[in-house]
Predicted model as a PDB file, atoms N, CA, C, CB and O in Angstrom, pLDDT in the B-factor column:
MODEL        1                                                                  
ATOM      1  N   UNK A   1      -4.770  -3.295 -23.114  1.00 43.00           N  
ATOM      2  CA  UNK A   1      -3.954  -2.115 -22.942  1.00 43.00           C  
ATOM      3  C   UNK A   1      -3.375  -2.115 -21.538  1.00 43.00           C  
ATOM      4  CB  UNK A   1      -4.768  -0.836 -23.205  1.00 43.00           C  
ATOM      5  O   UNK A   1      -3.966  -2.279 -20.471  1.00 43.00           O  
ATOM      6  N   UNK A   2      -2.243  -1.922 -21.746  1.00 42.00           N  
ATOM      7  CA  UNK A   2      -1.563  -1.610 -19.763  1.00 42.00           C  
ATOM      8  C   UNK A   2      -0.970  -0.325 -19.901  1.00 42.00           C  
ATOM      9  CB  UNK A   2       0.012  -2.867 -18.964  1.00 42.00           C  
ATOM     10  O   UNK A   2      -0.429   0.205 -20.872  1.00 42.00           O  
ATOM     11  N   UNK A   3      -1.130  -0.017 -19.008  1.00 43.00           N  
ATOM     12  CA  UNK A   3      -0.518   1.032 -18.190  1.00 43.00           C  
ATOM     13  C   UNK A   3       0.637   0.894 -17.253  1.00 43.00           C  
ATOM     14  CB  UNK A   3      -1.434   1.485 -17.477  1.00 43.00           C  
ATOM     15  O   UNK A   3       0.633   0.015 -16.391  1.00 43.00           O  
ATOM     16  N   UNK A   4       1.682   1.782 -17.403  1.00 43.00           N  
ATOM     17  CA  UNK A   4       2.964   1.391 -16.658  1.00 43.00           C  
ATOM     18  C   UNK A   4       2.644   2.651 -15.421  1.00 43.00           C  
ATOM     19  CB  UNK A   4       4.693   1.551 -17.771  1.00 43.00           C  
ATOM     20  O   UNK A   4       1.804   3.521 -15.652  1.00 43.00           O  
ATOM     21  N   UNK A   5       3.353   2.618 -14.221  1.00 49.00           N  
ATOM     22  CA  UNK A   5       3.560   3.684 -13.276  1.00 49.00           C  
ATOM     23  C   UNK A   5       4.878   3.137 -12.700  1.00 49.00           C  
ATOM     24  CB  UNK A   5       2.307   3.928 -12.166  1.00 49.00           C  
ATOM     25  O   UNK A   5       4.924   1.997 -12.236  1.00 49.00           O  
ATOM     26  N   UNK A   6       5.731   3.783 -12.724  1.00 52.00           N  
ATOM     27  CA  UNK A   6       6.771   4.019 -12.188  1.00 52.00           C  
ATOM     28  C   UNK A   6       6.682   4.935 -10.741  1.00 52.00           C  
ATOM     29  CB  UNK A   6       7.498   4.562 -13.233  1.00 52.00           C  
ATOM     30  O   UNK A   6       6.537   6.141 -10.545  1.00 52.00           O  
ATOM     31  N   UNK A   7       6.861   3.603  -9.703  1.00 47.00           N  
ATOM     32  CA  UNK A   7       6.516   4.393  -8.070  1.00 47.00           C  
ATOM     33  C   UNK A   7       8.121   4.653  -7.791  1.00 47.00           C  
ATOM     34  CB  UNK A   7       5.571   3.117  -6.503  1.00 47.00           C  
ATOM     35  O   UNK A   7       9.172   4.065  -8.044  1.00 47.00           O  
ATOM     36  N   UNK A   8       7.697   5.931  -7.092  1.00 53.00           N  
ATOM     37  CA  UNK A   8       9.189   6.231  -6.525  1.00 53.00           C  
ATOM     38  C   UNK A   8       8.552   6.894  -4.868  1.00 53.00           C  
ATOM     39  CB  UNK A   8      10.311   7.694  -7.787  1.00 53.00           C  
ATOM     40  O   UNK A   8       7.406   7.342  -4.823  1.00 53.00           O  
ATOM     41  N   UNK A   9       9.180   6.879  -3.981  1.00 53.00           N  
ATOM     42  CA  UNK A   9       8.818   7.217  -2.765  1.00 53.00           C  
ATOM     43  C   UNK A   9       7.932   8.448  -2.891  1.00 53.00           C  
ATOM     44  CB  UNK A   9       9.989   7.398  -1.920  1.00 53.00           C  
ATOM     45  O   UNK A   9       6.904   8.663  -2.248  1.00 53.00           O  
ATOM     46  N   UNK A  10       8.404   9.109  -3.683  1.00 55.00           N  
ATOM     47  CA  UNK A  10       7.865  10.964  -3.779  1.00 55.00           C  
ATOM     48  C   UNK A  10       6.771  11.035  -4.493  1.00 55.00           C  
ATOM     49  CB  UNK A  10       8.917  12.142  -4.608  1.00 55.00           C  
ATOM     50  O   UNK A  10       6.169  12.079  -4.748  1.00 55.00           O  
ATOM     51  N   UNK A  11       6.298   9.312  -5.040  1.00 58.00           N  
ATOM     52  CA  UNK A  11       4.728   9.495  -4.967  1.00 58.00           C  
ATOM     53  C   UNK A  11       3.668  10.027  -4.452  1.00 58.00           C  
ATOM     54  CB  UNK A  11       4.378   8.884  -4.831  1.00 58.00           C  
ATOM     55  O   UNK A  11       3.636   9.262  -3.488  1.00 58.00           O  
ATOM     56  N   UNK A  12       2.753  10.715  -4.284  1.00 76.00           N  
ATOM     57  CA  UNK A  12       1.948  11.009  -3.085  1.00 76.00           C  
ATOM     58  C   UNK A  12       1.020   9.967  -3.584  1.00 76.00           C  
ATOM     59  CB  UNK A  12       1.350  12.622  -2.782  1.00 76.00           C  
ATOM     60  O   UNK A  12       0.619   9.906  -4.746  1.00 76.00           O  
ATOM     61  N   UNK A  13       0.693   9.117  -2.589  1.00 91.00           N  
ATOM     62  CA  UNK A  13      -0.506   7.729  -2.521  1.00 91.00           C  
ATOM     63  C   UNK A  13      -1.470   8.524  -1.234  1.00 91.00           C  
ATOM     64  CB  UNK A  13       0.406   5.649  -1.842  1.00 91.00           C  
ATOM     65  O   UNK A  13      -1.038   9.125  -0.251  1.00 91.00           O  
ATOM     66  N   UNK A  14      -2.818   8.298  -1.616  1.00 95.00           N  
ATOM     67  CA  UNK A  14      -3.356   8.432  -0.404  1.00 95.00           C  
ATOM     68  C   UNK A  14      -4.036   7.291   0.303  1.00 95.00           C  
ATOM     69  CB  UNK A  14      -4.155   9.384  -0.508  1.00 95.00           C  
ATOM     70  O   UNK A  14      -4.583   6.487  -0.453  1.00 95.00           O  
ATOM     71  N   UNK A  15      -4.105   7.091   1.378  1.00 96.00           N  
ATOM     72  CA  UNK A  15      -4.437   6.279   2.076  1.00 96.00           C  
ATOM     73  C   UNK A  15      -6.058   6.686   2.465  1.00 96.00           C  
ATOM     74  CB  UNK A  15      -3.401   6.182   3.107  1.00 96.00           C  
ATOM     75  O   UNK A  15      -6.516   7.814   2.645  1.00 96.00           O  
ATOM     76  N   UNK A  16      -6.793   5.302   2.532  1.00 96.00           N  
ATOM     77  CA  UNK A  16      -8.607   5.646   3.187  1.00 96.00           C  
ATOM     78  C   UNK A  16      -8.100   5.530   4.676  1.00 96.00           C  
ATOM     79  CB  UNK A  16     -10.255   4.138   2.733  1.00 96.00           C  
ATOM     80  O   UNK A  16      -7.021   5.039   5.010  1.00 96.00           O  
ATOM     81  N   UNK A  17      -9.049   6.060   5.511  1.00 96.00           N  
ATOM     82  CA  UNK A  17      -8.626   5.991   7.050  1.00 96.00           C  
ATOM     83  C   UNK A  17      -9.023   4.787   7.471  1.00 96.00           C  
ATOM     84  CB  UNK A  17      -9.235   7.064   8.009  1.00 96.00           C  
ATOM     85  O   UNK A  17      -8.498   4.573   8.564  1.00 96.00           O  
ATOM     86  N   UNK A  18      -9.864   3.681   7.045  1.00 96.00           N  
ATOM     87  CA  UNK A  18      -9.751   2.350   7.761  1.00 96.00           C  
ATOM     88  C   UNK A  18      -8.215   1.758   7.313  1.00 96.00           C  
ATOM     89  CB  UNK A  18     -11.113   1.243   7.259  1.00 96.00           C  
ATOM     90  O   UNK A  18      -7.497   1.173   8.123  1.00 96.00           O  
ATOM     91  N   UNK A  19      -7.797   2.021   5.793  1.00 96.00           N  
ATOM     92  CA  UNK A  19      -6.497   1.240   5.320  1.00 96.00           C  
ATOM     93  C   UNK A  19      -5.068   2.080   6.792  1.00 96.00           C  
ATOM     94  CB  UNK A  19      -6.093   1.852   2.967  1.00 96.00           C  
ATOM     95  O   UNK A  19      -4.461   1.537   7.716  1.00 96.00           O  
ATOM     96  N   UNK A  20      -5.080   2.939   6.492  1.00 96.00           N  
ATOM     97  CA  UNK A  20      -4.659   3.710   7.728  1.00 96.00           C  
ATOM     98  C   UNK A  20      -4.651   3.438   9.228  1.00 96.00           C  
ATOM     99  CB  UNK A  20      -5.295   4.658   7.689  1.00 96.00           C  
ATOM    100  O   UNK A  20      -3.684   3.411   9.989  1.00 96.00           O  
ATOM    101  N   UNK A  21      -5.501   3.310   9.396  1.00 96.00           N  
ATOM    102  CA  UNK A  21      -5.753   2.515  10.875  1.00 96.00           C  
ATOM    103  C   UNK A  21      -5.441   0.973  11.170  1.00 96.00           C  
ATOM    104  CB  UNK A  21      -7.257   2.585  11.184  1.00 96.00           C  
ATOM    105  O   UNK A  21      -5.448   0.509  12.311  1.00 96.00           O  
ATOM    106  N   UNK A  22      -5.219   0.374  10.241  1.00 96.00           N  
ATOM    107  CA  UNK A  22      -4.689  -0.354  10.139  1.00 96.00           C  
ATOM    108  C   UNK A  22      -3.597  -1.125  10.040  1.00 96.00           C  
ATOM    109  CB  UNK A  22      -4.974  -0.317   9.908  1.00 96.00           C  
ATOM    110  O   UNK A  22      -3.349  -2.259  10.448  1.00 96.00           O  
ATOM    111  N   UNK A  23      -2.644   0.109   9.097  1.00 96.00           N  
ATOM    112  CA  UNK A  23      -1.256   0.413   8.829  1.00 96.00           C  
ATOM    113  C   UNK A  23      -0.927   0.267  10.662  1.00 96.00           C  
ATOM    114  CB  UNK A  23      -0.947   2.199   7.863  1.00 96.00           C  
ATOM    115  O   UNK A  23      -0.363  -0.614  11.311  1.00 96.00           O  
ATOM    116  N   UNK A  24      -1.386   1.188  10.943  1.00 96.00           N  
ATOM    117  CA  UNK A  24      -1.452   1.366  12.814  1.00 96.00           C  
ATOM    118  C   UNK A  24      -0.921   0.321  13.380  1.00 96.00           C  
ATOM    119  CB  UNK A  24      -2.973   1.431  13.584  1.00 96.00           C  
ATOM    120  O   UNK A  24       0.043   0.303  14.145  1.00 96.00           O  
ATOM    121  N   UNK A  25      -1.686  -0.736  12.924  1.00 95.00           N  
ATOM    122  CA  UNK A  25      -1.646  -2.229  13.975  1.00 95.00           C  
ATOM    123  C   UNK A  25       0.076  -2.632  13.892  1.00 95.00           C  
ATOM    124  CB  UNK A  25      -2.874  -3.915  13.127  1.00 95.00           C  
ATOM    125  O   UNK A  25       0.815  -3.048  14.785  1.00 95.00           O  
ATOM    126  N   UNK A  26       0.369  -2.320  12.419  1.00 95.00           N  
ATOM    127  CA  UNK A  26       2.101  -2.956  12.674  1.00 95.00           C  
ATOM    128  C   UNK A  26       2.720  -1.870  13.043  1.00 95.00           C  
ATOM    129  CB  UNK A  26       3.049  -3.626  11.294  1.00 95.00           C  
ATOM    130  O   UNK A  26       2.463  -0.709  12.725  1.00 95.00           O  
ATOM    131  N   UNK A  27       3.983  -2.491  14.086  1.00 96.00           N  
ATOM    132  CA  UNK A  27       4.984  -2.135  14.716  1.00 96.00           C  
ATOM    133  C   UNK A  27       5.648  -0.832  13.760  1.00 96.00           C  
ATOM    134  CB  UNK A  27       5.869  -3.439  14.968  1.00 96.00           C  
ATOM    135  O   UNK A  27       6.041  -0.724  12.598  1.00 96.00           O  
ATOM    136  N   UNK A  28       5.531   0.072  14.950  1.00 96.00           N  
ATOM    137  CA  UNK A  28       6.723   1.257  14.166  1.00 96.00           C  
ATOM    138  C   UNK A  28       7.570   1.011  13.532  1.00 96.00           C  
ATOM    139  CB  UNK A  28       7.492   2.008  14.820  1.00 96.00           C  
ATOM    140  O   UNK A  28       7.780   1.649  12.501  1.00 96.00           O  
ATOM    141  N   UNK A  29       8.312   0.048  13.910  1.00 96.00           N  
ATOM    142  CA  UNK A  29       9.951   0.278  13.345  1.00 96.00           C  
ATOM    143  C   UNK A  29       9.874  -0.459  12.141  1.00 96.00           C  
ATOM    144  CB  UNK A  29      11.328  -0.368  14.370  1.00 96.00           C  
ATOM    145  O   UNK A  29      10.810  -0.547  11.346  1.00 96.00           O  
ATOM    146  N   UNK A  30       8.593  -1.074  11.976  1.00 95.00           N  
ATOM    147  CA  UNK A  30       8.388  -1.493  10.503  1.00 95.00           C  
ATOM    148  C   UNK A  30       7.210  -1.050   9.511  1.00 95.00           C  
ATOM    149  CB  UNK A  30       8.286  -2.863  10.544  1.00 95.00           C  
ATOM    150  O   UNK A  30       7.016  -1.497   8.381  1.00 95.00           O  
ATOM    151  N   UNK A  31       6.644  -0.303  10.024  1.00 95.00           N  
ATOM    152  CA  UNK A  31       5.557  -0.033   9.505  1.00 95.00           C  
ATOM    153  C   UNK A  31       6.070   1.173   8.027  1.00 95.00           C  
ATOM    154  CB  UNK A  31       4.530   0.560  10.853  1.00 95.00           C  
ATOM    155  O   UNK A  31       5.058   1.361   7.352  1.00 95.00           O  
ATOM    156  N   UNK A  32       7.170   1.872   7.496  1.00 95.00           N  
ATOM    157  CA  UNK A  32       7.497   2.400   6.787  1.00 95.00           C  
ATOM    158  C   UNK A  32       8.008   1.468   5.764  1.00 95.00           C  
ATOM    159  CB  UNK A  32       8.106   3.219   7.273  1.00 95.00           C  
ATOM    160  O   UNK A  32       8.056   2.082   4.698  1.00 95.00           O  
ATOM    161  N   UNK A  33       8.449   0.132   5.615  1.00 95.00           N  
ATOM    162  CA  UNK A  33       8.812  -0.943   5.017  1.00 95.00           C  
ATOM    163  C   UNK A  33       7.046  -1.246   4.810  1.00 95.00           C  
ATOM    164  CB  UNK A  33       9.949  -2.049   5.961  1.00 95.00           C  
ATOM    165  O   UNK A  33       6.523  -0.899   3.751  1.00 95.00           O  
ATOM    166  N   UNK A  34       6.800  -1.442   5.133  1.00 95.00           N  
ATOM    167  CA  UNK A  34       5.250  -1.964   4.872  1.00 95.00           C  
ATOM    168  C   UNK A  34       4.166  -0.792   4.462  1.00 95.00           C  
ATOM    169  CB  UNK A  34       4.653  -2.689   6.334  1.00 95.00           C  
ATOM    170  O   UNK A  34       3.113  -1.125   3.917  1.00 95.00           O  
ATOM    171  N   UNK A  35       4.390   0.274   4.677  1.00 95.00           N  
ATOM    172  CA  UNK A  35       3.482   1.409   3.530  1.00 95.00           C  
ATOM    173  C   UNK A  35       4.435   1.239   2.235  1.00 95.00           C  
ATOM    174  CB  UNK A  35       3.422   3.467   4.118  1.00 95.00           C  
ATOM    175  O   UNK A  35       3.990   0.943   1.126  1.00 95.00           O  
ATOM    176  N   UNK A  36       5.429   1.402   2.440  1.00 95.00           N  
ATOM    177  CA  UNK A  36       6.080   1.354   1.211  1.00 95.00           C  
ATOM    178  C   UNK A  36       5.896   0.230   0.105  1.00 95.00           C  
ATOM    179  CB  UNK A  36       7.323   1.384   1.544  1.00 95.00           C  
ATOM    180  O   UNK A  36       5.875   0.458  -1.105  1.00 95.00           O  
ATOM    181  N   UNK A  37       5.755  -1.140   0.756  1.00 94.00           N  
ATOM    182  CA  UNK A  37       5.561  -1.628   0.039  1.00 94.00           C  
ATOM    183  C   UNK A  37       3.976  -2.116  -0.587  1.00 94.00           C  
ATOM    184  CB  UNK A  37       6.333  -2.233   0.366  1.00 94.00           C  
ATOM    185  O   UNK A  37       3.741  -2.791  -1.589  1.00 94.00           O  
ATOM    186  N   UNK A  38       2.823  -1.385   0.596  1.00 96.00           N  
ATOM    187  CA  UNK A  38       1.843  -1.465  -0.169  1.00 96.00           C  
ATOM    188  C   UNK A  38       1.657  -0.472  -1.215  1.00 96.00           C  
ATOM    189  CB  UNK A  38       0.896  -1.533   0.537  1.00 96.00           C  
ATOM    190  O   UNK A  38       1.142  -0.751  -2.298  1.00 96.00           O  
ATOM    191  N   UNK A  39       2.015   0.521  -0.941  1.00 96.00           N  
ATOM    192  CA  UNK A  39       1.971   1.770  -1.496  1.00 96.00           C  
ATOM    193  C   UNK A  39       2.708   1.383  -3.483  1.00 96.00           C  
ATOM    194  CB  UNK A  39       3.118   2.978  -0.210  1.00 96.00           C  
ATOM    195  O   UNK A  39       2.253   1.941  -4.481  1.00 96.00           O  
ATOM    196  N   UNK A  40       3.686   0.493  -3.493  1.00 94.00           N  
ATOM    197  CA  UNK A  40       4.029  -0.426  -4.769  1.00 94.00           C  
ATOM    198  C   UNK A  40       3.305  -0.930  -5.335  1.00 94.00           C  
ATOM    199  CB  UNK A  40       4.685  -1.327  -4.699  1.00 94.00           C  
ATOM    200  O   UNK A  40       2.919  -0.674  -6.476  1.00 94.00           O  
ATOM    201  N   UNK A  41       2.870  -2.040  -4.380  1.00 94.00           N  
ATOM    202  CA  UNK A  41       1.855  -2.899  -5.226  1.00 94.00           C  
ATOM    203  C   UNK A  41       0.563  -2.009  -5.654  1.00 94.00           C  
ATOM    204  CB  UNK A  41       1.324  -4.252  -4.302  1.00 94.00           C  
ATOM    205  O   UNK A  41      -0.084  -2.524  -6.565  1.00 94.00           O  
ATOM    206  N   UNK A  42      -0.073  -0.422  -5.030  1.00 95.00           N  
ATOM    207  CA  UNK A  42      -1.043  -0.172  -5.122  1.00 95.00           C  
ATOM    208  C   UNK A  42      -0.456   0.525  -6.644  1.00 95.00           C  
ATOM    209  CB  UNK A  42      -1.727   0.484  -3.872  1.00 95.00           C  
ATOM    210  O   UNK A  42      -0.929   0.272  -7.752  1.00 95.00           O  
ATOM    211  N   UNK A  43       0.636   1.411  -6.366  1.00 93.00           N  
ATOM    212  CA  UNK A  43       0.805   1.663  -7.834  1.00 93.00           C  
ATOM    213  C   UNK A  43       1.015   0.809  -9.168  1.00 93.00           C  
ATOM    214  CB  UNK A  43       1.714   2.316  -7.832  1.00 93.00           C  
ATOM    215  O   UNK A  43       0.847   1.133 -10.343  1.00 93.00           O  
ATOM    216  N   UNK A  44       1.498  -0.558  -8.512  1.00 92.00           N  
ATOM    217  CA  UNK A  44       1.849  -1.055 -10.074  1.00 92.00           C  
ATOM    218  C   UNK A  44       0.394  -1.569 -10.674  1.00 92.00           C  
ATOM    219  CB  UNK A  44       3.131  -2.506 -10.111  1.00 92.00           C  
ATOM    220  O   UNK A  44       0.224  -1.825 -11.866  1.00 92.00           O  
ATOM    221  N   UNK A  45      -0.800  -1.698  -9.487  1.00 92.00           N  
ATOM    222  CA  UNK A  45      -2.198  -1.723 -10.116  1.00 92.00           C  
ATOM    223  C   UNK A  45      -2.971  -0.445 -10.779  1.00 92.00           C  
ATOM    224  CB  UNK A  45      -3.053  -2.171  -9.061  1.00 92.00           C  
ATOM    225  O   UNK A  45      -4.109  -0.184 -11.167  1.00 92.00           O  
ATOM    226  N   UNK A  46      -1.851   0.124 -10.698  1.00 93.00           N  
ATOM    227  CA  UNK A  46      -2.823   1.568 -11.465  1.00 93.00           C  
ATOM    228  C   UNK A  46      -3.478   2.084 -10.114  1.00 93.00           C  
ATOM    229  CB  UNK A  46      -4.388   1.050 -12.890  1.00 93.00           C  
ATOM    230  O   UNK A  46      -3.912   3.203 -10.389  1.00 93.00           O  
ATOM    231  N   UNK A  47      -3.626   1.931  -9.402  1.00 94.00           N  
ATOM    232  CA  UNK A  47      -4.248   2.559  -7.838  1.00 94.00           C  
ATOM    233  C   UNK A  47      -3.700   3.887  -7.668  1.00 94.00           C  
ATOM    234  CB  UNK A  47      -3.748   1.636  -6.360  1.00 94.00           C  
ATOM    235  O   UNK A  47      -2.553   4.092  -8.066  1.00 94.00           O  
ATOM    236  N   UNK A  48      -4.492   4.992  -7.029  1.00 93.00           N  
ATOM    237  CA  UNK A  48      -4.071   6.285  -6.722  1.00 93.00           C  
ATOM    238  C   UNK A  48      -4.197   6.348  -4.994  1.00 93.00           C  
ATOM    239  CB  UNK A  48      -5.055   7.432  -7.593  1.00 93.00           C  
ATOM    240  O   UNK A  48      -3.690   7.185  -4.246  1.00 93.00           O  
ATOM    241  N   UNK A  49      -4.881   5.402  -4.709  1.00 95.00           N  
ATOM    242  CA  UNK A  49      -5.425   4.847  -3.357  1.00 95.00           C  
ATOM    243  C   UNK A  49      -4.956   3.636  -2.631  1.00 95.00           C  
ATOM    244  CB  UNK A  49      -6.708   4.585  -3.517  1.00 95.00           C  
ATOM    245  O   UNK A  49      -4.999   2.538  -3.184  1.00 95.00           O  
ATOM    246  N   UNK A  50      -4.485   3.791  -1.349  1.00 97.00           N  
ATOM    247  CA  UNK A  50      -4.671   2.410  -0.903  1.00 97.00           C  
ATOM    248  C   UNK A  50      -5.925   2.543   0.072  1.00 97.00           C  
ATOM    249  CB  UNK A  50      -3.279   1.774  -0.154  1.00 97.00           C  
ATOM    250  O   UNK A  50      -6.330   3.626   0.494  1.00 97.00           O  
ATOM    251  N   UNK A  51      -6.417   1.461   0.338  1.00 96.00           N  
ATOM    252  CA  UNK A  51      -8.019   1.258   0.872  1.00 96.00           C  
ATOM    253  C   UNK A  51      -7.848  -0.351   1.221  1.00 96.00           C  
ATOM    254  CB  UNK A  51      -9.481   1.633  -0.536  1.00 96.00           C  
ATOM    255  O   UNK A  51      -7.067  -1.160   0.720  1.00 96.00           O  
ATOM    256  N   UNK A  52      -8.653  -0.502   2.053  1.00 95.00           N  
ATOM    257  CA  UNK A  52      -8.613  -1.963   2.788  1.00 95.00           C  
ATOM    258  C   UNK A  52      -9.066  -3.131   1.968  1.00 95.00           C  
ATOM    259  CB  UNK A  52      -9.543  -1.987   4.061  1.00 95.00           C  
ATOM    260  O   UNK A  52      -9.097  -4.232   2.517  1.00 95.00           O  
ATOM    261  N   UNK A  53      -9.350  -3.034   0.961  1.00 95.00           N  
ATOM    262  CA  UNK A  53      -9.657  -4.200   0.164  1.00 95.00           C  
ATOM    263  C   UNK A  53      -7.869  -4.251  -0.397  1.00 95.00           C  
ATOM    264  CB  UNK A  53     -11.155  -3.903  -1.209  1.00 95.00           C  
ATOM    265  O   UNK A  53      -7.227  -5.150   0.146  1.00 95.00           O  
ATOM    266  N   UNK A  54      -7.180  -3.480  -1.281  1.00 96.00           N  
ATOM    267  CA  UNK A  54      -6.096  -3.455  -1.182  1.00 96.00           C  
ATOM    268  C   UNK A  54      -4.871  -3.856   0.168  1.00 96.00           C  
ATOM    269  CB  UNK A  54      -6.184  -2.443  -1.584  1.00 96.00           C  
ATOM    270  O   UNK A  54      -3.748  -4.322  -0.025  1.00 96.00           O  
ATOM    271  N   UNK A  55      -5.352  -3.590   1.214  1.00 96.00           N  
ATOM    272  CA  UNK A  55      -4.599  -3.349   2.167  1.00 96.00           C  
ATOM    273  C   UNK A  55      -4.142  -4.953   2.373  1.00 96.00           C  
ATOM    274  CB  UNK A  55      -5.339  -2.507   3.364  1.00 96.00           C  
ATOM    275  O   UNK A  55      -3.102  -5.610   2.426  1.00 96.00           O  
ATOM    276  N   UNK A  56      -5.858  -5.195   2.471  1.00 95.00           N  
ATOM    277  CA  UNK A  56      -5.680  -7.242   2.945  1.00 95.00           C  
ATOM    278  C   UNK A  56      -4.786  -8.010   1.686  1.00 95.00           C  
ATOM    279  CB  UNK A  56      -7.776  -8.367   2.910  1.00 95.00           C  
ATOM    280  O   UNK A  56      -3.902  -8.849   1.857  1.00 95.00           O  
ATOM    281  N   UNK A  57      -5.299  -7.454   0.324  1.00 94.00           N  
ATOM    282  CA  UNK A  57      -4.865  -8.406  -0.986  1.00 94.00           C  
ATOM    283  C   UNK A  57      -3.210  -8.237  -0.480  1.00 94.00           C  
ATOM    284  CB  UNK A  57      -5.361  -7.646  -2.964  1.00 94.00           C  
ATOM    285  O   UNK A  57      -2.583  -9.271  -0.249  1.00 94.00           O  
ATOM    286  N   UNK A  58      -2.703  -7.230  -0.359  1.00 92.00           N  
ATOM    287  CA  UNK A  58      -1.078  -7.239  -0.297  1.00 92.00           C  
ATOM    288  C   UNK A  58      -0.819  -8.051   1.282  1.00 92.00           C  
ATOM    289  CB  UNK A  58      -0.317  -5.319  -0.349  1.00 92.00           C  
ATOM    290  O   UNK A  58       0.040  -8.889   1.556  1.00 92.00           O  
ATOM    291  N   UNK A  59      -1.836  -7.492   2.122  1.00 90.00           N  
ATOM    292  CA  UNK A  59      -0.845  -9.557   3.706  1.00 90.00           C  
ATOM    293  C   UNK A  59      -1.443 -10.451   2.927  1.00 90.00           C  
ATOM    294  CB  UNK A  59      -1.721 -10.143   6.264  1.00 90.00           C  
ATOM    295  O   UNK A  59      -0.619 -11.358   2.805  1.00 90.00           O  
ATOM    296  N   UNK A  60      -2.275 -10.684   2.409  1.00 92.00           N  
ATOM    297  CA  UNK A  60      -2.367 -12.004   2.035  1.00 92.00           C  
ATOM    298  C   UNK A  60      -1.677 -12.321   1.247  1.00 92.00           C  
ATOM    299  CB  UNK A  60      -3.330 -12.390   1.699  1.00 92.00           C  
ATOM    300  O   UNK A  60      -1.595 -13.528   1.017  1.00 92.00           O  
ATOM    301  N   UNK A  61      -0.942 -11.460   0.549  1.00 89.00           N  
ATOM    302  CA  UNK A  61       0.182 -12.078  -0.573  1.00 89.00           C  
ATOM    303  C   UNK A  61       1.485 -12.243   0.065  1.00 89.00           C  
ATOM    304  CB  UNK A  61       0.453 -11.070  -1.917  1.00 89.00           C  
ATOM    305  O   UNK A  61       2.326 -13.026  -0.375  1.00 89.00           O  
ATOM    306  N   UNK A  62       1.687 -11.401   1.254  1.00 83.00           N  
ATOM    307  CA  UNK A  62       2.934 -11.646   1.943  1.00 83.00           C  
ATOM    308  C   UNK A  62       2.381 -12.963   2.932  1.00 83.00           C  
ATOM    309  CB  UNK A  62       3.554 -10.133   2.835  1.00 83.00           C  
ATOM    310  O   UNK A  62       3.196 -13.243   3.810  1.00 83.00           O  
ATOM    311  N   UNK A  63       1.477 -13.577   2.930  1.00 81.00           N  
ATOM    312  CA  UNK A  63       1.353 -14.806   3.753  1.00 81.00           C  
ATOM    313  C   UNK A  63       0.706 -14.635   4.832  1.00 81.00           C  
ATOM    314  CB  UNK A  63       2.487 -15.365   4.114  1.00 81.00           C  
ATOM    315  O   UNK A  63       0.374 -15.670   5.409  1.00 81.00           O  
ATOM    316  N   UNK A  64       0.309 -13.306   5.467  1.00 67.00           N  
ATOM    317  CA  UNK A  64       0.002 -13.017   6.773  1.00 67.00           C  
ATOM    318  C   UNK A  64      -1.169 -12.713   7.381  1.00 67.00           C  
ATOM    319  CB  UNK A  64       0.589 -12.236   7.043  1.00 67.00           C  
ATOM    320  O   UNK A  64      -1.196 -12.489   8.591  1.00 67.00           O  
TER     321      UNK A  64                                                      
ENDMDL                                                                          
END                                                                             
């Protein structure tokens, strides 16, 4: 069985405060490109959360 979610910005995702503090480490002027796009991948897993086990799976998929 799957489940679809359709993310749109006006999602509310919540973030754990280590995934958060983390978000921290990248640069302002990009760091809204990069919630955003974890904040995707957390929804298209069915996630209501992003949390640091999530946080790492999405840099490690961007290579980083």
């Amino acid at each position: 069985m799957s489940v679809s979610i359709n993310y749109t910005p006006d999602t509310a995702m919540e973030w754990s405060l280590d995934a958060e503090q983390t978000l921290k480490e990248v640069p302002f002027f990009i760091r809204p490109v990069v919630r955003k796009s974890i904040e995707k991948m957390a929804a298209s897993d069915g996630k209501t959360m992003v949390d640091s086990e999530l946080y790492a799976r999405a840099k490690a998929a961007r290579g980083r």
